[in-house]
C-alpha positions as CSV (number, residue, x, y, z in Angstrom):
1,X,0.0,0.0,0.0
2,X,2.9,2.7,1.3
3,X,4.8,1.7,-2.3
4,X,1.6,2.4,-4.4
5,X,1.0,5.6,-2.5
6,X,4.9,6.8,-2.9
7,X,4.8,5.5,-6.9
8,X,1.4,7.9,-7.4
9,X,3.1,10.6,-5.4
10,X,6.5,10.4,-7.8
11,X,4.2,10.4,-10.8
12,X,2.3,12.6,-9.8
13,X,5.5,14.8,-8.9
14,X,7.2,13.9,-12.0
15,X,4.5,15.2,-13.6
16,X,4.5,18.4,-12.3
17,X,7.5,19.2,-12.9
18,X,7.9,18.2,-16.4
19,X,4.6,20.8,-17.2
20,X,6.7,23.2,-15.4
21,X,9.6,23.1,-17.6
22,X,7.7,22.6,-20.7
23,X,5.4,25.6,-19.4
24,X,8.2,27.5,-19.1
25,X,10.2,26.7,-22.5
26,X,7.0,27.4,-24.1
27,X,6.8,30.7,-22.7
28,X,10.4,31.7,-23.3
29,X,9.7,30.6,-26.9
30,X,6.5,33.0,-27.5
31,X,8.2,36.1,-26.0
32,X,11.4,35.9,-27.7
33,X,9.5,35.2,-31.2
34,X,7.1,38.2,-30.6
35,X,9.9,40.1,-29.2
36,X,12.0,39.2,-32.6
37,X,8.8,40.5,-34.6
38,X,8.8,43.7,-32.9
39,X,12.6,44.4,-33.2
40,X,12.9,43.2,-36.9
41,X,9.1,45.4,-37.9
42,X,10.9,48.2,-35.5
43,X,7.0,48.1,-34.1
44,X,6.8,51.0,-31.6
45,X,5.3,49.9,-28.7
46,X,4.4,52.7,-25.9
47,X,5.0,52.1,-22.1
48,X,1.4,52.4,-22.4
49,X,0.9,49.1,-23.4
50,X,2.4,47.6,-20.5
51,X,0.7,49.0,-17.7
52,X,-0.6,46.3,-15.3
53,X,-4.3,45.9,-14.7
54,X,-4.0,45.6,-11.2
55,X,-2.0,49.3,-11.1
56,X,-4.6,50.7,-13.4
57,X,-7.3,49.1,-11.3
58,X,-6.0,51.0,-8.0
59,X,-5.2,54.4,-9.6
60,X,-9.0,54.3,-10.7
61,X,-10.0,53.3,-7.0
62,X,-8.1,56.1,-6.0
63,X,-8.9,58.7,-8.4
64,X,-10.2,61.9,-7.0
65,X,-12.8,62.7,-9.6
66,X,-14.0,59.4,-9.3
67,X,-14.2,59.3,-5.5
68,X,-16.2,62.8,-6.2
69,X,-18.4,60.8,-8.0
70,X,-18.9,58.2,-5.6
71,X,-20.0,60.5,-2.6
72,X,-22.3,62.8,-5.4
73,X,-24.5,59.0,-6.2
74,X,-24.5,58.5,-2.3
75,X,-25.7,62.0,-2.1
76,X,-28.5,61.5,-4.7
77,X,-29.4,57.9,-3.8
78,X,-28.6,56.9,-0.5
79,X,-26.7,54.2,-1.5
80,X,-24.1,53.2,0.6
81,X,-20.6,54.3,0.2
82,X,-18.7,50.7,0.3
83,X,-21.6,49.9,-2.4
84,X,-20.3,52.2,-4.8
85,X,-16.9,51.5,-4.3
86,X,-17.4,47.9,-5.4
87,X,-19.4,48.8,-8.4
88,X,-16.5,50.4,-9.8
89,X,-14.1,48.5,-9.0
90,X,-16.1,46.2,-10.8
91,X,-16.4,48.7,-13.8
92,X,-12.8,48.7,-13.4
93,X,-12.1,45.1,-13.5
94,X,-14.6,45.0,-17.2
95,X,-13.2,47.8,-18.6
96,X,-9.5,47.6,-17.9
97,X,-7.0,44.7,-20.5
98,X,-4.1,43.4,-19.8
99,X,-2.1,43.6,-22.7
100,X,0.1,40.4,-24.1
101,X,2.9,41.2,-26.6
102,X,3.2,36.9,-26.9
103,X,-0.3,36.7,-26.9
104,X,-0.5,40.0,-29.6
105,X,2.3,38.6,-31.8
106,X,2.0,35.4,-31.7
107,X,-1.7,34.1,-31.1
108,X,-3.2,37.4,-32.2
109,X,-1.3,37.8,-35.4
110,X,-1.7,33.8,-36.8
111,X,-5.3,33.7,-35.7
112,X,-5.9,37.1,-37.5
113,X,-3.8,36.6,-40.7
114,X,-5.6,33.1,-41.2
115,X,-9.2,34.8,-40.7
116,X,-8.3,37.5,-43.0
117,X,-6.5,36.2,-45.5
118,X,-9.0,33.3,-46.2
119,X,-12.1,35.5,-46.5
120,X,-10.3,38.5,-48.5
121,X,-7.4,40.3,-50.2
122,X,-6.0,42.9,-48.1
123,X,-5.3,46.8,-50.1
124,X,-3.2,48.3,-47.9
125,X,-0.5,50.8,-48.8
126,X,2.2,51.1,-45.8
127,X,3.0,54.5,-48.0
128,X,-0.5,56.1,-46.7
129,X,0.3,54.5,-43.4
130,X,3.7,56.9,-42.7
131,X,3.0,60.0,-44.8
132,X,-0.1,60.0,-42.0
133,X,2.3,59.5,-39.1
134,X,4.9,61.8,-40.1
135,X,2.5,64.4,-39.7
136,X,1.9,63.9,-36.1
137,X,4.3,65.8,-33.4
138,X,6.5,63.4,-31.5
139,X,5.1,63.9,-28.1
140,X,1.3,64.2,-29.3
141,X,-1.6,62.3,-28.3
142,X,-2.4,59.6,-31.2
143,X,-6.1,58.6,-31.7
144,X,-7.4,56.4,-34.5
145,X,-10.6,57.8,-35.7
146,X,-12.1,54.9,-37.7
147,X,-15.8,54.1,-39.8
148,X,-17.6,50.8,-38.4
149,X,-19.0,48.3,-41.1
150,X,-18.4,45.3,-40.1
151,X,-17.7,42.9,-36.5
152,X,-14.3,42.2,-38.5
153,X,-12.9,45.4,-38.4
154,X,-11.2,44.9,-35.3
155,X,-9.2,42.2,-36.5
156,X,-8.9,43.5,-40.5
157,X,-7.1,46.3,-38.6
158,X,-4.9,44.4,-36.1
159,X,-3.3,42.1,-39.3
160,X,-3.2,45.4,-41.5
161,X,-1.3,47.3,-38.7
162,X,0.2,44.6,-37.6
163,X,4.2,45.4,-38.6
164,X,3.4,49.1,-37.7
165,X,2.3,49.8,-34.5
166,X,-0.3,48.3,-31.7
167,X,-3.7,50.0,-30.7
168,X,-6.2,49.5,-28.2
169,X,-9.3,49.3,-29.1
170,X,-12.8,50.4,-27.5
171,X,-14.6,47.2,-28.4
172,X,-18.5,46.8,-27.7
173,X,-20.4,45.0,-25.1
174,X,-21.0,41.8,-27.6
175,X,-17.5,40.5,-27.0
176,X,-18.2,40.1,-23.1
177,X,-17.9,36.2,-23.5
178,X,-15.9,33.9,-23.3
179,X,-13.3,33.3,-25.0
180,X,-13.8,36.2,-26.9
181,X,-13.3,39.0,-23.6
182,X,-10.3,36.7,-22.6
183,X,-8.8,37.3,-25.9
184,X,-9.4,40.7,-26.4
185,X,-8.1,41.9,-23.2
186,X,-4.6,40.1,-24.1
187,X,-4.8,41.9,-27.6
188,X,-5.0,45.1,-25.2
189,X,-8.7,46.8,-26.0
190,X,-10.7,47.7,-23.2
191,X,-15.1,47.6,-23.2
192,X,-17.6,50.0,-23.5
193,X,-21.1,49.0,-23.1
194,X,-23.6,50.9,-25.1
195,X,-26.6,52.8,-23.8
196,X,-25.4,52.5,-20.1
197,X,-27.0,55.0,-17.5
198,X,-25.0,54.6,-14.5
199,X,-23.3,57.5,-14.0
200,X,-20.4,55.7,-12.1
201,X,-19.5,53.6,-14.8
202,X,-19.1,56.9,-17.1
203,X,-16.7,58.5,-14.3
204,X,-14.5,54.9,-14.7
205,X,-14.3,54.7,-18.3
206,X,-14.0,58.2,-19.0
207,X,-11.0,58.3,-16.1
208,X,-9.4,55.3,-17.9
209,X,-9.1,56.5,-21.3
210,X,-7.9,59.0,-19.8
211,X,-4.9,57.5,-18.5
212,X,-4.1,55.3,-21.1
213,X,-3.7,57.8,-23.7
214,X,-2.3,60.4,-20.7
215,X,0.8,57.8,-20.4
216,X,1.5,57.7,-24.5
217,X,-1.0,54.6,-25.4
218,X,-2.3,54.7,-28.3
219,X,-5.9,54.5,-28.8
220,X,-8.7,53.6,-31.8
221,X,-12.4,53.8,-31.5
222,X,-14.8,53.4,-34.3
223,X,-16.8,57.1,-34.2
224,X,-20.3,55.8,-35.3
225,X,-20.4,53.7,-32.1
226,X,-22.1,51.1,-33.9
227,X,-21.9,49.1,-37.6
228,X,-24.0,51.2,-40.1
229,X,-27.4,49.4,-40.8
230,X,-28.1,50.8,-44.4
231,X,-24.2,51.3,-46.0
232,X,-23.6,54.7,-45.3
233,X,-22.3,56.7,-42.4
234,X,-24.0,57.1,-39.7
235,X,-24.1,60.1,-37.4
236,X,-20.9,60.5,-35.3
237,X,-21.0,59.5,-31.3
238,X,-19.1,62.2,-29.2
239,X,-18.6,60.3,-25.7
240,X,-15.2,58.7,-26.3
241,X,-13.8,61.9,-27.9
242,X,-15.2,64.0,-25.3
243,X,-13.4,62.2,-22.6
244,X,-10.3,61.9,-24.9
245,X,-10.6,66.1,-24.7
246,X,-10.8,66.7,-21.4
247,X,-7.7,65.1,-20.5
248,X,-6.4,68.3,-21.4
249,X,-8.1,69.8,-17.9
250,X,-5.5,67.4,-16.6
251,X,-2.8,68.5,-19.2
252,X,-3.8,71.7,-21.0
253,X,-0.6,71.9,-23.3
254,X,-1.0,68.4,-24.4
255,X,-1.3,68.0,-28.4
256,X,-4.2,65.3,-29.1
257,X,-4.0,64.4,-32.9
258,X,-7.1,62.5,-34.9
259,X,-6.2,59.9,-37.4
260,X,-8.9,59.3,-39.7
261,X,-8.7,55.6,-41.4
262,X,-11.4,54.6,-43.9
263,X,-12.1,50.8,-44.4
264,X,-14.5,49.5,-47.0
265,X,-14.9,45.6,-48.2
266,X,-16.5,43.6,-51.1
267,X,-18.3,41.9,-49.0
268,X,-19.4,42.6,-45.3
269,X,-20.3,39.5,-43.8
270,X,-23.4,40.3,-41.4
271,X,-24.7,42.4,-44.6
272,X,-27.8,40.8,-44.6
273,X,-28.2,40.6,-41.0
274,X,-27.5,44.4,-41.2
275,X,-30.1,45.1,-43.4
276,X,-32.9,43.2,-41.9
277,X,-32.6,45.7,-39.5
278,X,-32.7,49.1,-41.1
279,X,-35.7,50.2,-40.4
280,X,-35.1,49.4,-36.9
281,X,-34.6,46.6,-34.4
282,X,-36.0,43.4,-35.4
283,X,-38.1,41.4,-32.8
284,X,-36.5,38.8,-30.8
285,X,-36.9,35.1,-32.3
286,X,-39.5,32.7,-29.6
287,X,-37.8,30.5,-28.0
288,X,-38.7,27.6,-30.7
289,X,-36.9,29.2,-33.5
290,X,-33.6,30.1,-31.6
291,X,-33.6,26.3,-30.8
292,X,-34.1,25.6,-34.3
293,X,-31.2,28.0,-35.5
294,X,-29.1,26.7,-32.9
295,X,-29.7,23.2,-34.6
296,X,-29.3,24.8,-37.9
297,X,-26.3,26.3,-36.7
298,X,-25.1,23.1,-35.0
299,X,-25.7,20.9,-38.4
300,X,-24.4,23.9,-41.1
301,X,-21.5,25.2,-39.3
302,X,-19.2,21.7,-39.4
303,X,-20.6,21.2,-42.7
304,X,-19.4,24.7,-44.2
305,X,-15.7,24.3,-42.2
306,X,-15.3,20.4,-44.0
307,X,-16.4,22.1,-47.6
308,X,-13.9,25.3,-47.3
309,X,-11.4,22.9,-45.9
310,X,-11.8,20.7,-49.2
311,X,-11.9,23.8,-50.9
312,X,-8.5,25.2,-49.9
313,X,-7.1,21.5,-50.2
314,X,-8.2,21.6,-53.6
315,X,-7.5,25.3,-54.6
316,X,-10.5,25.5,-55.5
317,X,-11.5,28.0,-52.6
318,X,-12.6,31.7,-53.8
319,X,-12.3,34.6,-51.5
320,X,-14.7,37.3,-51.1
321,X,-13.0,40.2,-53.0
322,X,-11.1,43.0,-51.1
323,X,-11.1,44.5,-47.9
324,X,-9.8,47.7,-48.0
325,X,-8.0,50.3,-45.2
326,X,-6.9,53.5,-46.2
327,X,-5.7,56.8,-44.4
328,X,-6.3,60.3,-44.2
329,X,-5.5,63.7,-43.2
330,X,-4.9,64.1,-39.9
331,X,-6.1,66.8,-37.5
332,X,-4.7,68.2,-34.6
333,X,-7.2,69.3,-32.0
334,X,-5.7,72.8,-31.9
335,X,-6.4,73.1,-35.6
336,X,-9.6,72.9,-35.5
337,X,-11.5,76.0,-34.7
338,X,-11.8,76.6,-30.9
339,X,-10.5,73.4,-30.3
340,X,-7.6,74.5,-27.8
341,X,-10.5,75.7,-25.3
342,X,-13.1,72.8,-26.4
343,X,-11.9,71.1,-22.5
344,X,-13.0,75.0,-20.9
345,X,-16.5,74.4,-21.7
346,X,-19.0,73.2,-20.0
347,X,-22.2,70.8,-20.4
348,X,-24.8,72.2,-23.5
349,X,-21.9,73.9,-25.0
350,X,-19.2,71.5,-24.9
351,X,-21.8,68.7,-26.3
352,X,-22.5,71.1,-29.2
353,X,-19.3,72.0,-30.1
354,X,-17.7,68.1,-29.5
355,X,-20.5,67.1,-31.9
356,X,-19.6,69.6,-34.6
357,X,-16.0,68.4,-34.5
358,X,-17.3,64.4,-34.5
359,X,-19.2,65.2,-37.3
360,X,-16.5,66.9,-38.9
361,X,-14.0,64.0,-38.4
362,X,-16.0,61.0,-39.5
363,X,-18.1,62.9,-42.6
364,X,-15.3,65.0,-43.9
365,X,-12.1,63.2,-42.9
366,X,-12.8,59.7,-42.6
367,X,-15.4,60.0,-45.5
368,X,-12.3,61.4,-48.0
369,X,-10.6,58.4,-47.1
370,X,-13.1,55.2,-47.3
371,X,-11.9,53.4,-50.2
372,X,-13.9,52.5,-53.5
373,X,-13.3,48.4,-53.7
374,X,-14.9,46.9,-57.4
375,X,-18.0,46.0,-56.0
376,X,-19.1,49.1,-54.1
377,X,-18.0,50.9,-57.6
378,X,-20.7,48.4,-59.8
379,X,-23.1,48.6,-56.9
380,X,-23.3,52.5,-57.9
381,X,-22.8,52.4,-61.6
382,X,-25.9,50.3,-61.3
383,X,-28.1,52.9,-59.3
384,X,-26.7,55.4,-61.6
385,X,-27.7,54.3,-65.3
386,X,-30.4,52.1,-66.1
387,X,-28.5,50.1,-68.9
388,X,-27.9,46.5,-67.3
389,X,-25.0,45.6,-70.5
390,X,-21.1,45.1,-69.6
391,X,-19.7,48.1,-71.9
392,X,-22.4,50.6,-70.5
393,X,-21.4,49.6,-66.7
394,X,-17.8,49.7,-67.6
395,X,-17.9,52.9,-69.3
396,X,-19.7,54.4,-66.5
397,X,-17.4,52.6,-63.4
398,X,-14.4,54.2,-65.7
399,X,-15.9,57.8,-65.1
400,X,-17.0,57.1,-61.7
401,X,-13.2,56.3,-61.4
402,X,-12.2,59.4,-62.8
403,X,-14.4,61.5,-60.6
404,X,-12.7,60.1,-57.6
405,X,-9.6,60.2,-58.5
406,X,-9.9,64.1,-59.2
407,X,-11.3,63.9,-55.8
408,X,-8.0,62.5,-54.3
409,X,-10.4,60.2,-53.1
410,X,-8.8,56.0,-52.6
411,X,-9.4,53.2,-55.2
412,X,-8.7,50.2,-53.7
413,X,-7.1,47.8,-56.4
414,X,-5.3,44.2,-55.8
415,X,-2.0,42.4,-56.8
416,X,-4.4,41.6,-60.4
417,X,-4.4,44.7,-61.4
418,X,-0.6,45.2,-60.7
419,X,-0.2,41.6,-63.3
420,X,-2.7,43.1,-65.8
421,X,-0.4,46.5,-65.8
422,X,2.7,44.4,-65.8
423,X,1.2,42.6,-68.7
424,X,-0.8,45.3,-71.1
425,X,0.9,48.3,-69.8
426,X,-1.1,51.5,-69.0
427,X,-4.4,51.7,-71.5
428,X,-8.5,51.1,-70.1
429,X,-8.9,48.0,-68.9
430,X,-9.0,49.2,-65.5
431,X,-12.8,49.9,-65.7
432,X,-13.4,45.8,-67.0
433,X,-11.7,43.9,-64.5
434,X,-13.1,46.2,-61.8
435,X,-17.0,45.0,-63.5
436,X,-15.4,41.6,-64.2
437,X,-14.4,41.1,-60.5
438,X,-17.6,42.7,-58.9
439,X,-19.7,40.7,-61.4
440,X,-17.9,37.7,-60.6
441,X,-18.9,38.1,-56.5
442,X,-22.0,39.2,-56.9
443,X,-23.2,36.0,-59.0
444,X,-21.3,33.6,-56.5
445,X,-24.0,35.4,-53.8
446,X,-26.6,35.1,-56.4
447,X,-27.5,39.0,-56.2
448,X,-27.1,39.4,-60.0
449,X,-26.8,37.3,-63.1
450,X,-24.5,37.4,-66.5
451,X,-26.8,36.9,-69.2
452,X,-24.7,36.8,-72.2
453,X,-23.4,40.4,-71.0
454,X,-26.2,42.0,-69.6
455,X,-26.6,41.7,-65.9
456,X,-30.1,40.8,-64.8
457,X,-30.3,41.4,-60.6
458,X,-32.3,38.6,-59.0
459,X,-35.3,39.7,-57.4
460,X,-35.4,41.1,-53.6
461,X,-31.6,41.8,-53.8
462,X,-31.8,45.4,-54.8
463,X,-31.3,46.2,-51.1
464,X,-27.9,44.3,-50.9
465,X,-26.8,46.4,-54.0
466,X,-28.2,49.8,-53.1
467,X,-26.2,48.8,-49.2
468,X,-22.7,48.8,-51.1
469,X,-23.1,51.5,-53.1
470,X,-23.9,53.7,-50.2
471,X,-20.2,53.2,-48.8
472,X,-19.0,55.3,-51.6
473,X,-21.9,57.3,-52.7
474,X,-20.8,60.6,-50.6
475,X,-17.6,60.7,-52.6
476,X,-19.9,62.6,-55.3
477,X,-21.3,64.6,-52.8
478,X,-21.0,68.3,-53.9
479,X,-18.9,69.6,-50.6
C-alpha cells in the first residue's frame, strides 16, 4: 500500500515538474518570437501598453474625480458608500486589458492573418500608413478615428497594422464572453457598453481613457459607435472623444491628434443581417426558433468548415473580394477651430461643439478616405444608369473612377491589377476587370446574373446592391 502511495506521489510529482519546464520553455519561446517580430518590424510599442491591470485598477480606486463621483451618487441615492466602491471596481475590472505582446504577436497575429487572408485580399498601402504618421508631433496624443462596417474590423485592422504599431481598441459589449473578452483583453482593447445609465460607470471609463492615452498609449475607437445598418455613415457619437478632450483639464498643453482611417470591403459579412434591420430593431426570435437555429447552426456550421477545408485543399477556394483600409488627413485638435478651449466648456456647450468636431472628423475626414473596392463601384454604376450591359457599366465605373480620383479620393485595387499592368501596360482595362471582379462576387452570392453580357439582378436583392453602393456614394457629394 505505502509503495503504491509513494509510486502515485513520484508520478504525480514527476509530472509536475515536467509541465513546469515545458510551461516555461513554451513561454520563453512565444516572447522571444514576438519580441524578434517587434525588433525586426521596429514596431513601436508605448509604455502604455504595458501597464498592469491591477495598477490601473487601483489608480481608478483612487482617483479623485472618481471618488467625487462616488460621494455625489451617495448624495443622490442613499446608497451606501462601500456599495459604490465595489461597483466600480467592478467597472474597473470590465473595462481595464491586460495587454500580451506573446499573446499580440504570436496568437493574435496567426489567428488574425488566417481569418483574414482566407475571407479576402487585403489593399493596404504602408506609403499612406507613414506619410499619415509623419504628420503627427512626436510627443502628441495619437487617436485612430475609424468608420464601423463590419464585427471584422477589429481584426482587419490588427493584421493590417500589424508590422506598424499596436492599438487599443474600445470594443463593444457583444464580445463580453468567453473566449472572446479573454482574448481581447490580451490583444490590449478595453469595453464599452452601449446605452449604459450609470453614472459611475461613465466616471470609470472616461477616467481610464484617460490614463491610457495620458501615459502615451495609443488608442482607436470606431466614431459611429455602432456598424452602419443601411451602408452609409451614420451620425458620429461624441462620448469617447469628449473624454479623450478633457484630458487636457489634466494636461492643457498636451497635443491630441485624430487619425482618420477609412475601411470599406466587397463583402461585409453580417450584410444581410444588417439590413434586416434598417428600419429598426427586429423582434426577438420565440424560443422555438432560436432552438431551431441553434440546430441549424449546429448541423451547417461543421458542414461549411469540412467544404472550405476541401476547398483550400483543392485550390478551389474563392475569397470574397477586397477588404480595403486606407488613411487620411490628420487633424490636430488645436487646428480645428476653438479646439484649444473645447476642455474649458461646460455641459450644453461642450456637447455642441464636441459634436460639430465628431461630425467633422467621420463625414469629412474619414469619409475622403473610405476606399472604393470593385463592387461598391458596380453597386453605384448600377443605381446610376439604367443600362444593365457590360460596356455601358464599364464605361460608367471608368468615369466614376475618374471622378474620384480628381477627388484624391482612394481606389482600392489588388496584386491583379498590378499583373494586368505588368502585362498590357497602361491603357483602359482598369474599368473591366473592376465589373469583371464585382460581377464575378456578386453572381457567386446570387444577387445578380450574366446573361450573355447583360446583368439581370435577382429579385429582392436590390437592397444588398443599393447597401454597397452607399459606402462610396458621398464621394460625389457636392462639398
Amino acid at each position: 500500500m505505502a509503495s503504491t502511495v509513494a509510486w502515485v506521489v513520484g508520478s504525480l510529482a514527476a509530472y509536475e515538474v515536467a509541465r513546469f519546464f515545458v510551461l516555461r520553455r513554451v513561454r520563453v519561446w512565444w516572447r522571444r518570437g514576438a519580441s524578434e517580430f517587434v525588433r525586426h518590424h521596429r514596431v513601436q510599442l508605448e509604455s502604455a501598453r504595458f501597464i498592469d491591470q491591477v495598477w490601473m485598477r487601483e489608480r481608478l480606486a483612487q482617483d479623485r474625480r472618481i471618488e467625487e463621483k462616488v460621494l455625489e451618487v451617495h448624495g443622490e441615492t442613499g446608497e451606501a458608500i462601500p456599495v459604490l466602491r465595489a461597483r466600480v471596481d467592478a467597472y474597473a475590472e470590465e473595462i481595464a486589458p491586460f495587454f500580451s505582446m506573446s499573446a499580440y504577436y504570436r496568437i493574435g497575429a496567426a489567428i488574425a492573418r488566417r481569418l483574414v487572408s482566407f475571407a479576402y485580399e487585403l489593399v493596404l498601402d504602408p506609403n499612406e500608413f507613414h506619410a499619415q504618421a509623419a504628420k503627427v508631433p512626436e510627443d502628441a496624443i495619437k487617436v485612430y478615428v475609424i468608420n464601423h462596417r463590419s464585427n471584422g474590423d477589429p481584426v482587419l485592422l490588427a493584421y493590417g497594422l500589424l508590422r506598424k504599431t499596436a492599438l487599443s481598441y474600445a470594443v463593444g459589449e457583444w464580445a463580453l464572453v468567453w473566449p472572446l473578452h479573454f482574448l481581447f483583453r490580451l490583444f490590449g482593447s478595453y469595453f464599452v457598453r452601449r446605452g449604459e445609465k450609470d453614472p459611475l460607470y461613465h466616471a470609470v471609463l472616461e477616467r481610464f481613457v484617460q490614463l491610457l492615452a495620458g501615459h502615451g498609449g495609443v488608442t482607436g475607437f470606431f466614431i459611429e459607435g455602432g456598424l452602419s445598418r443601411d451602408g452609409a455613415l451614420r451620425p458620429a457619437k461624441a462620448g469617447l472623444l469628449t473624454y479623450l478632450i478633457n484630458l487636457r483639464q489634466d494636461q492643457p498643453d498636451r497635443e491630441i491628434v485624430f487619425l482618420p482611417v477609412g475601411l470599406n470591403y466587397d463583402r461585409v459579412l453580417e450584410d444581410r443581417t444588417l439590413l434586416r434591420e434598417r428600419n429598426g430593431p427586429v423582434p426577438k426570435p420565440s424560443l422555438g426558433w432560436r432552438l431551431i437555429t441553434l440546430g441549424a447552426i449546429a448541423f451547417w456550421v461543421p458542414m461549411l468548415i469540412a467544404a472550405n477545408v476541401v476547398k483550400v485543399a483543392t485550390r478551389s477556394h474563392r475569397k470574397f473580394g477586397y477588404a480595403a483600409v486606407s488613411f487620411g488627413e490628420p487633424l490636430a485638435l488645436t487646428d480645428w477651430q476653438g479646439g484649444g478651449e473645447l476642455h474649458t466648456l461646460d455641459g450644453h456647450a461642450q456637447r455642441e461643439a464636441v459634436e460639430a468636431l465628431a461630425e467633422h472628423l467621420l463625414h469629412d475626414r474619414i469619409g475622403a478616405c473610405v476606399p472604393a473596392t470593385p463592387v461598391p463601384l458596380l453597386c453605384l454604376a448600377l443605381e446610376r444608369i439604367e443600362a444593365r450591359d457590360l460596356p455601358a457599366l464599364q464605361s460608367e465605373v471608368r468615369d466614376l473612377m475618374a471622378t474620384l480620383r480628381a477627388k484624391g479620393r482612394p481606389i482600392a485595387l489588388g496584386e491583379v491589377f498590378d499583373e494586368w499592368e505588368r502585362r498590357l501596360g497602361p491603357g483602359e482595362w482598369e474599368e473591366e476587370l473592376v465589373v469583371r471582379l464585382a460581377v464575378e462576387a456578386l453572381a457567386r452570392r446570387r444577387v445578380l446574373r450574366n446573361e450573355g453580357g447583360r446583368l439581370r439582378v435577382t429579385p429582392g436583392e436590390e437592397v444588398v446592391l443599393g447597401y454597397y453602393a452607399a459606402s462610396i456614394r458621398h464621394h460625389l457629394e457636392e462639398t
